[in-house]
C-alpha positions in Angstrom: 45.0 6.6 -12.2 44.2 3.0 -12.6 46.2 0.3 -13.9 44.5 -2.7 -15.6 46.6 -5.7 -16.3 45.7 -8.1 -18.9 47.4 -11.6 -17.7 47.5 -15.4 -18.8 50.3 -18.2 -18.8 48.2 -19.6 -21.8 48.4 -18.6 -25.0 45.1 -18.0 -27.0 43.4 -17.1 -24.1 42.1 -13.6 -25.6 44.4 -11.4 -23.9 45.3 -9.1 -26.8 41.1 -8.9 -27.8 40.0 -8.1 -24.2 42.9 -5.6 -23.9 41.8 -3.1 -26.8 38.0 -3.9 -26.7 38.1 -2.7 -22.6 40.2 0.6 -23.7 37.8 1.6 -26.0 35.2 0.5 -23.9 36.2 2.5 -21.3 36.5 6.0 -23.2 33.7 5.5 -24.5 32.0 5.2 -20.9 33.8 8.3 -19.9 36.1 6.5 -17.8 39.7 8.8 -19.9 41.6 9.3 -21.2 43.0 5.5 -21.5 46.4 4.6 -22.2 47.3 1.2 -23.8 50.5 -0.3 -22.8 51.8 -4.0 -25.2 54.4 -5.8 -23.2 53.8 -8.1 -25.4 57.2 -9.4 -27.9 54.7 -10.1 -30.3 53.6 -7.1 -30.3 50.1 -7.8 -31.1 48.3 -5.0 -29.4 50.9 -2.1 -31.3 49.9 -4.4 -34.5 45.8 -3.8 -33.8 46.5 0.1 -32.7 48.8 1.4 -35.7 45.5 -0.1 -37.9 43.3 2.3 -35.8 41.7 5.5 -37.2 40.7 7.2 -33.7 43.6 8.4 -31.8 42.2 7.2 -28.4 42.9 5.0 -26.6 46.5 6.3 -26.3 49.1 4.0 -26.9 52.4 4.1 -25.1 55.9 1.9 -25.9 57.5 1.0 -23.0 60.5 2.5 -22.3 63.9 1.8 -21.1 63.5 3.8 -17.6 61.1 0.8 -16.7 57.3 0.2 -16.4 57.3 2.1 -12.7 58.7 5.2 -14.3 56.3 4.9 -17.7 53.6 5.1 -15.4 54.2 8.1 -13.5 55.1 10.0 -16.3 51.2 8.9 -17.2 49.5 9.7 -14.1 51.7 13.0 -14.4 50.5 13.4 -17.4 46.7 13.1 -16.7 45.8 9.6 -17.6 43.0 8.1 -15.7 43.1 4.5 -16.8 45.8 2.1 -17.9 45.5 -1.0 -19.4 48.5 -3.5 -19.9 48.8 -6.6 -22.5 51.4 -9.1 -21.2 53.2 -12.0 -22.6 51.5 -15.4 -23.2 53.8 -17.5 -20.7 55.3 -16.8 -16.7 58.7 -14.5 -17.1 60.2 -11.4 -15.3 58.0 -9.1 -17.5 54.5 -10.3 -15.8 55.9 -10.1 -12.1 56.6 -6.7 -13.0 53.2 -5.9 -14.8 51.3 -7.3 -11.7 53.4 -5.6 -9.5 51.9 -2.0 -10.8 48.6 -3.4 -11.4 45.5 -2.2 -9.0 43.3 -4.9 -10.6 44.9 -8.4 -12.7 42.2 -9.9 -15.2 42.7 -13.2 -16.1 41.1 -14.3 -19.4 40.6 -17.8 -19.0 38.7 -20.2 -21.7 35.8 -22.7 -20.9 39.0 -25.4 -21.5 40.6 -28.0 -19.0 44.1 -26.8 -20.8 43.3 -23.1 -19.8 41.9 -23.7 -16.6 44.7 -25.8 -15.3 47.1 -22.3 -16.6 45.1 -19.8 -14.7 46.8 -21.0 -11.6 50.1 -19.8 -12.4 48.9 -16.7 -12.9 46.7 -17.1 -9.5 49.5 -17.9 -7.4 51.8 -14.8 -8.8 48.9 -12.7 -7.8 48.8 -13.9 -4.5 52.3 -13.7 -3.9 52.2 -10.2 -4.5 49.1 -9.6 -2.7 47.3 -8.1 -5.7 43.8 -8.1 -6.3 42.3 -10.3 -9.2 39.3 -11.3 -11.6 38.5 -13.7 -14.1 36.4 -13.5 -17.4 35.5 -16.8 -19.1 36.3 -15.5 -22.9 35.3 -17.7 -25.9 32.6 -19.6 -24.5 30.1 -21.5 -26.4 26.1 -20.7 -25.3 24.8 -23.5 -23.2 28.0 -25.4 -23.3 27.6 -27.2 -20.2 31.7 -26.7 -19.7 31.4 -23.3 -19.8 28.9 -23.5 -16.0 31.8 -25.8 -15.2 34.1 -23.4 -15.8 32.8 -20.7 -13.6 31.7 -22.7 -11.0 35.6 -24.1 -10.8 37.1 -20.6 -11.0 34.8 -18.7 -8.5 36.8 -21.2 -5.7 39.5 -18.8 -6.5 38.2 -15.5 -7.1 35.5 -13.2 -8.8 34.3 -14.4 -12.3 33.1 -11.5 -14.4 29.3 -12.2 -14.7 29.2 -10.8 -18.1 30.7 -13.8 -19.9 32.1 -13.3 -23.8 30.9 -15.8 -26.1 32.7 -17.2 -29.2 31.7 -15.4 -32.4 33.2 -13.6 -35.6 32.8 -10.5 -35.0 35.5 -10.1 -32.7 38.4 -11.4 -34.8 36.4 -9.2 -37.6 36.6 -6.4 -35.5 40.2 -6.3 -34.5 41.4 -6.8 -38.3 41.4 -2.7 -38.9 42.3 -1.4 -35.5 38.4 -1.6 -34.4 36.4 -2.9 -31.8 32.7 -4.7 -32.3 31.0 -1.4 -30.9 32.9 0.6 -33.3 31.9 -2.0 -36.2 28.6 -1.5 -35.3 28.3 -5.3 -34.6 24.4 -6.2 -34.2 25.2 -9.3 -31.9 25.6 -9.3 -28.1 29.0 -8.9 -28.6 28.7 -5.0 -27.4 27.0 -5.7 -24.6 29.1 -8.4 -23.5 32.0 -5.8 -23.5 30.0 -3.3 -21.9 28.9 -5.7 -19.4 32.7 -6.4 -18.7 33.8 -3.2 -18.3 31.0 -2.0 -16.0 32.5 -4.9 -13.5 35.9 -3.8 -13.8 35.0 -0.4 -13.2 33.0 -1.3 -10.3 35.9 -3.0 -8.6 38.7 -0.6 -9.3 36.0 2.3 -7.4 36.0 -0.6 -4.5 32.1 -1.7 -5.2 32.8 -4.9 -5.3 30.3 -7.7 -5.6 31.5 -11.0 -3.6 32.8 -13.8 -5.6 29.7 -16.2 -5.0 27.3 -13.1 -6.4 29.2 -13.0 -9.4 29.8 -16.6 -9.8 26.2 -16.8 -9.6 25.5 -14.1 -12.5 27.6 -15.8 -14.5 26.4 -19.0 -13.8 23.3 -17.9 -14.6 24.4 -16.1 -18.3 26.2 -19.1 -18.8 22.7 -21.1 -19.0 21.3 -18.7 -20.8 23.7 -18.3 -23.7 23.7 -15.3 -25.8 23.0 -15.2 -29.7 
């Protein structure tokens, strides 16, 4: 079993979005059965979940024997993949989160304000030698912050290549428990997703690309833009 965690000290960063869309993604790759875990007081990610139709992803509320505990009773339980939503700001709960995690993604914004906040997540990460990536979430096409952006946060680690770009369907999406496959979106949006997940799969199964390779793809979508 694999744990995914979902981490940011800033708040708006796409956390909650990424979370669900890369759960569904991933059962619909094969990759299950996924289990969604909101450690979240907002609650956010239960919020988008009790709106869904489809039964999977699983969802599970954490419980008072601790997150260690919740997720052996998972892997017991035949769960392949886990993916965590965390709080928006640096407390107890996301020391503990990374701790369990095999692979911490940072959503990070084409912002100054967000990148300065991915290094307290970063240096948490470090600490407790845990393995991490970014992906540059909410990015306008051909913004030239957005080549800033990865070119800034590949001195620190992988950026996903497959960069999400800013558009409706996504908050459209999430307003019925849905995702912008499962909408039947006819942007890139899917494929953006898609194109996430594929690079977190690849790392969790150890094929990792190096972080100047995918800097570069992602430079490179970056130029491009998507529509």
């Amino acid at each position: 079993m694999h744990v995914i965690a979902f981490a940011s000290q800033k708040g708006g960063s796409g956390k909650t979005t990424l979370a669900g869309h890369i759960a569904v993604e991933a059962e619909y790759q094969g990759a299950g059965p996924v289990a969604l875990i909101d450690t979240d007081p907002q609650g956010s990610l239960s919020q988008w979940w009790n709106a869904r139709e489809a039964e999977r992803p699983f969802f599970v509320s954490p419980s008072s024997e601790g997150l260690a505990s919740d997720l052996d009773k998972l892997r017991l339980g035949g769960i392949e993949l886990v993916v965590i939503d965390t709080p928006p700001a640096i407390t107890t709960t996301i020391h503990h989160v990374i701790e369990q995690a095999d692979l911490v993604v940072i959503p990070t914004r084409p912002s100054p304000h967000d990148l300065r906040a991915a290094g307290a997540t970063v240096q948490i990460c470090e600490e407790l030698g845990k393995p991490l990536a970014f992906t540059l979430n909410g990015a306008s096409p051909r913004a030239r912050i957005t080549t800033e952006a990865v070119i800034a946060l590949s001195q620190h680690g992988a950026v996903a290549p497959s960069i999400i770009h800013q558009r409706i369907d996504f908050a459209s999406s999430m307003i019925d428990g849905r995702t912008v496959r499962e909408i039947g979106s006819n942007t890139k949006s899917p494929d953006e997703i898609a194109g996430l997940w594929t690079f977190l799969a690849d790392r969790l199964a150890g094929r990792e690309t190096s972080p100047l390779k995918s800097a570069a793809s992602a430079f490179s979508d970056a130029l491009r833009g998507a529509a």
